[in-house]
Each structure stands twice: as structure tokens, then as C-alpha cells.
N, C-alpha and C positions, 0 to 999 in steps of 0.2 A: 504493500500500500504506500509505503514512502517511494519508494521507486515513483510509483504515478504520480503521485502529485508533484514530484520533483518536476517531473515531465511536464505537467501538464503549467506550473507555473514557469520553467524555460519556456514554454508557447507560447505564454500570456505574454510573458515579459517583448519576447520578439517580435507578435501582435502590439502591444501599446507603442514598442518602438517604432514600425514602422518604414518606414525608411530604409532606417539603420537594421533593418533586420536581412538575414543575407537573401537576394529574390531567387526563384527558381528558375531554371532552365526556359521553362515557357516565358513567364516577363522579363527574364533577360533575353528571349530573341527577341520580345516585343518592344524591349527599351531599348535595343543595340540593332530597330530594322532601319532606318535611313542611312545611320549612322552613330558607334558609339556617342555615349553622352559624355561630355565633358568631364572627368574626372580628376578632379585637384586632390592632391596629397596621395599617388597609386602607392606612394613608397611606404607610407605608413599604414600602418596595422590594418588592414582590411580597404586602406584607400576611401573612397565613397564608395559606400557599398555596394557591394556586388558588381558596378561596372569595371572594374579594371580587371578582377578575372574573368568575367565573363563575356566580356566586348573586345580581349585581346586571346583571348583563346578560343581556337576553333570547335 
């Protein structure tokens, strides 16, 4: 039961953040279809999320 709820409050957490939560596969083609999104700071820890690895990797 600890286990779940563990789980289940990392989701929330990632839900309330939003953004900053890492996107999946589907809305990173969907943010990376004209052309990646500008991502400032790739270098740093996660960059803006989720575009730098998923808009420079095939």
C-alpha cells in the first residue's frame, strides 16, 4: 500500500507541475512537429522539459 500511494503522489506531483513534468512521446512529436521549441538551458538538468531530448533525438 505504501508503494501506491508513493506512486500515485509522484503523478500528482508531475500533474500539478505540468510543464515541468517530462511529456511523452506523443506530445513531444506534437511539440517538436514544425519544428523543435526553443529550449534554453539543454545543459542543465532536464533543460526545459522534455524538449531537448526529445526534439534532438530521433
Amino acid at each position: 500500500m505504501k508503494t501506491n500511494w508513493t506512486a500515485l503522489l509522484i503523478g500528482v506531483s508531475l500533474s500539478m507541475s505540468g510543464i515541468n513534468a517530462i511529456p511523452t512521446t506523443e506530445s513531444c512529436a506534437k511539440l517538436c512537429l514544425p519544428g523543435p521549441p526553443p529550449c534554453p538551458f539543454p545543459e542543465t538538468l532536464g533543460g526545459t522539459p522534455g524538449c531537448y531530448t526529445c526534439c534532438t533525438t530521433k
